[in-house]
Every structure is written in structure tokens, then in C-alpha cells.
C-alpha positions as CSV (number, residue, x, y, z in Angstrom):
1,X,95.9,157.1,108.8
2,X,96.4,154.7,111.8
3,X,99.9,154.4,113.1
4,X,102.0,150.9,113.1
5,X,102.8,149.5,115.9
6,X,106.8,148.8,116.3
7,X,106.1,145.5,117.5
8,X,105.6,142.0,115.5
9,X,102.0,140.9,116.4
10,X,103.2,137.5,117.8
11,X,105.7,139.6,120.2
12,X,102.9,141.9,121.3
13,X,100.3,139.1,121.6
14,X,103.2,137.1,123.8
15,X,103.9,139.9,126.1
16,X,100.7,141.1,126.6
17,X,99.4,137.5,127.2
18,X,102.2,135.5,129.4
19,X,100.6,135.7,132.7
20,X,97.5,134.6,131.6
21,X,99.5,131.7,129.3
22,X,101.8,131.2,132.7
23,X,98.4,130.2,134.9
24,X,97.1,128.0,132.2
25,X,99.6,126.1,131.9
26,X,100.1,126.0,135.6
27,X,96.8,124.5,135.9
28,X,96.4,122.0,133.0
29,X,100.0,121.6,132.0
30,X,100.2,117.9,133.7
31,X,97.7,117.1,133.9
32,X,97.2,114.9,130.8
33,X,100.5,113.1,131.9
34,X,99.8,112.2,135.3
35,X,97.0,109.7,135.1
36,X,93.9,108.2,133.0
37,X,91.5,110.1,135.2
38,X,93.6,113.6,135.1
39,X,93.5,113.2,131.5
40,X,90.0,112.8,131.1
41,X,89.9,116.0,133.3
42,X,92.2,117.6,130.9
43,X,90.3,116.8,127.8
44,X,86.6,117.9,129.7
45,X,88.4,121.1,130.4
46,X,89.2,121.2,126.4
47,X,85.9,120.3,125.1
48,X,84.1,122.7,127.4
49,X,86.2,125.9,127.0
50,X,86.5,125.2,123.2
51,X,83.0,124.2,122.3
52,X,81.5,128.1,122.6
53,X,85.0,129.4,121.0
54,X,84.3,127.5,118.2
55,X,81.0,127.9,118.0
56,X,81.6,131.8,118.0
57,X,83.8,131.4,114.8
58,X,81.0,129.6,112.8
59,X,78.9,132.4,113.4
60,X,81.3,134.9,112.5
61,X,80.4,133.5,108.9
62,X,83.3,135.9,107.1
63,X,85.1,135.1,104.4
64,X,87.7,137.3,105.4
65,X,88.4,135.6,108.7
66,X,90.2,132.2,108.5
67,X,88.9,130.0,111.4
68,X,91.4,127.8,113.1
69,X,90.0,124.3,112.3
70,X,87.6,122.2,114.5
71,X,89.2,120.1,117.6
72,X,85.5,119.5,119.4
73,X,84.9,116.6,117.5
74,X,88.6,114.6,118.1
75,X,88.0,115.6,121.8
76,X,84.9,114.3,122.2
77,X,85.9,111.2,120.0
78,X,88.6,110.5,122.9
79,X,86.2,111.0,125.5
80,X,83.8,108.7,123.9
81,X,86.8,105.5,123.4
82,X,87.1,106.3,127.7
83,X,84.0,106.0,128.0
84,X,83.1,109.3,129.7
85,X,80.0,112.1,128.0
86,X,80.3,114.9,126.4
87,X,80.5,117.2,128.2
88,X,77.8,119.8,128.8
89,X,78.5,123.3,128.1
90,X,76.5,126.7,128.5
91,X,77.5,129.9,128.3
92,X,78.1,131.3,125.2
93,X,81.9,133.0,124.1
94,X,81.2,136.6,123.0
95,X,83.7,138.7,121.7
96,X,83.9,141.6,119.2
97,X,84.7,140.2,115.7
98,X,87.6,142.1,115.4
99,X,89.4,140.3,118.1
100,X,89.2,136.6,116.1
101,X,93.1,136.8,115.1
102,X,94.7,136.5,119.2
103,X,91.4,133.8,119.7
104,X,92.6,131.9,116.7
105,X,96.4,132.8,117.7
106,X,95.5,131.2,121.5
107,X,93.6,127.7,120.1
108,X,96.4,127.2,117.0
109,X,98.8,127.9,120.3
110,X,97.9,125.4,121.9
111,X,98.8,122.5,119.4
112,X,102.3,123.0,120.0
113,X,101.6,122.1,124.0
114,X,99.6,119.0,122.7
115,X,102.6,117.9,120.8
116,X,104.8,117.9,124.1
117,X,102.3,116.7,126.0
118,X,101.6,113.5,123.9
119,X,105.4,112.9,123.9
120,X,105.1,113.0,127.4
121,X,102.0,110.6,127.7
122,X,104.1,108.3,125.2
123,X,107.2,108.3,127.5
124,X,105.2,107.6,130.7
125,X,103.4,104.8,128.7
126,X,100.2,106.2,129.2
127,X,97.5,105.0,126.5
128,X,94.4,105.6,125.6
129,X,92.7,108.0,123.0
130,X,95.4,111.0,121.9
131,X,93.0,112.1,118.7
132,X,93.1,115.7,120.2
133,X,96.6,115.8,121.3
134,X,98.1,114.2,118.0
135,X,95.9,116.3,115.7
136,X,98.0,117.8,112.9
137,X,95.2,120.0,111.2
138,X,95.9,122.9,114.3
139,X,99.8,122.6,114.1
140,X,99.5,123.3,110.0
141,X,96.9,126.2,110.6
142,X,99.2,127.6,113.6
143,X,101.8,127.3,110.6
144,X,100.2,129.2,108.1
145,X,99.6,132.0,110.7
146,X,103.3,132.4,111.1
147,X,103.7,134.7,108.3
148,X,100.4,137.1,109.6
149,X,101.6,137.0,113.2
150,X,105.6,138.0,112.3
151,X,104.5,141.3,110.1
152,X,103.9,144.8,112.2
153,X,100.1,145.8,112.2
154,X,98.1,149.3,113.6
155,X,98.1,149.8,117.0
156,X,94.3,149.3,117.3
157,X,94.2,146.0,115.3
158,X,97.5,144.8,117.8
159,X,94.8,146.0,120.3
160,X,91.8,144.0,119.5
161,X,94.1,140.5,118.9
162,X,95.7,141.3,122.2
163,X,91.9,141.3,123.6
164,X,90.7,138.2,121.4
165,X,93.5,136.6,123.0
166,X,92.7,137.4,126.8
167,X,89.3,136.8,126.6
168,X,90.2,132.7,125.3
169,X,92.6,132.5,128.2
170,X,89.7,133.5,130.7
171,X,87.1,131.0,128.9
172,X,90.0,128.4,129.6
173,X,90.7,129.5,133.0
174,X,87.2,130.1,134.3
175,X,86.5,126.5,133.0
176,X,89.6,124.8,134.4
177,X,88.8,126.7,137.6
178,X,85.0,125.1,137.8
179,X,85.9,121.7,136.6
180,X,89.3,121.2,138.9
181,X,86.4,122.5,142.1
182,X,84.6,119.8,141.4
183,X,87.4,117.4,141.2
184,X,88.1,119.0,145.3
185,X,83.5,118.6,146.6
């Protein structure tokens, strides 16, 4: 019988995750709200690490597993209205299937920073296309997640969320990393 882990599953996946949430946000957190070009920067950054993630749940093909809904398509929807391609992306996202609940937990995560960071765009005046950042269809799966992520589960499938959830916040930081380089040549 596997042992229970003491710790809520959102509390574990928190701890276990801040630095790696603390760099991110470093990195892209103004991004969107400083200008039109650093948003278009912010929303390359989106498409690109997302676009494999996302592509990973559709092959998961698992009725068991409820993949967090689609954003590739209101991204590159933005990106089209500013006139900027899609962008290109190539390297697959690989992770063992039993780590989809902390990749899911790290995308539906993210819609409560949209939120903020739309507010922010809104305050500074900034327009253009905010499909991405004012989708509602993450928030509400983030939502029904709450219940899963509050409850106390086995230490091994803490474990593999805790590793689903890493490996998304190095596909986002390996991507920022190469697209904010190219911003520098």
C-alpha cells in the first residue's frame, strides 16, 4: 500500500516549484506591459513553449487524464492581428505520462498571471490583441482542479506532479532564454 503524503498536492507542487516559478516570472513577468514589441516577445515565448506541451497532451489520448484546454490557437490569433508569424517550434516536450497533473497544474497556473497582466496592459493603455491573456477557458479548468490539487495524494504520485511540473518550467525557461538572446545579437 503506498503511503500518503502529509502535504496538499498544490502545497507540495508550490514548494517544490517556487524557484523555478520565481525565475519565470522574473523573465517574462513585464514584459507584456512594457511595450507592443515586448509583448509580441511575450506572446512568441507562449506559443513556442506551449505548442510541444500541448501537443504532448493530445497524444497522451487517455480518458483518464483531463487536458487543460488549448491556448495555441488565441496566441497565435493575437500574433496574427500584429502582424507577426507563427512562430516556429521544434523540439518535442517528452515527459512520462504520469507527470501530466503538475504540467497541467503549471499552464492552468498561469491564467491567473494573464489576468494581472491584462489589468496591467489595460491600465498602461496598451492595446492590441489580449485573446490569450483574457482567455477564460484556462481560469475555469485551473478552477475545477482546485478540488484535485487541495486533497493529500501518495508520495510517488506527489512525486511525478512535482516532475511534470519542473520539466514545463524548463520548456518555458529554455525558451524564454533563446528568444530574449535573440532580442540581445
Amino acid at each position: 500500500m503506498q503511503q500518503l503524503a502529509t502535504e496538499k498536492l498544490r502545497d507540495a507542487l508550490r514548494r517544490h516549484t517556487r524557484e523555478e516559478h520565481d525565475r519565470l516570472d522574473a523573465t517574462l513577468g513585464d514584459l507584456p506591459v512594457r511595450n507592443d514589441a515586448q509583448y509580441t516577445r511575450f506572446l512568441r515565448i507562449q506559443y513556442r513553449a506551449r505548442k510541444p506541451i500541448e501537443a504532448w497532451f493530445e497524444r497522451l489520448d487517455d480518458d483518464a487524464i483531463a487536458a487543460p484546454p488549448p491556448q495555441c490557437g488565441l496566441i497565435a490569433e493575437d500574433l496574427r492581428v500584429l502582424d507577426i508569424p507563427t512562430p516556429n517550434v521544434q523540439a518535442p516536450f517528452e515527459l512520462d505520462k504520469s507527470g501530466w497533473i503538475g504540467a497541467a497544474w503549471v499552464l492552468a497556473g498561469s491564467s491567473l498571471g494573464n489576468r494581472m497582466l491584462l489589468k496591467q496592459r489595460r491600465r498602461r493603455d496598451l492595446d492590441g490583441p489580449v485573446g490569450f491573456l483574457a482567455s477564460e477557458d484556462m481560469a475555469a479548468y485551473f478552477h475545477k482542479m482546485l478540488s484535485f490539487l487541495q486533497k493529500s495524494h501518495s508520495s510517488e504520485h506527489q512525486q511525478n506532479a512535482i516532475e511534470g511540473a519542473k520539466a514545463v518550467f524548463a520548456r518555458f525557461e529554455s525558451v524564454a532564454e533563446r528568444e530574449l538572446a535573440e532580442e540581445v545579437e
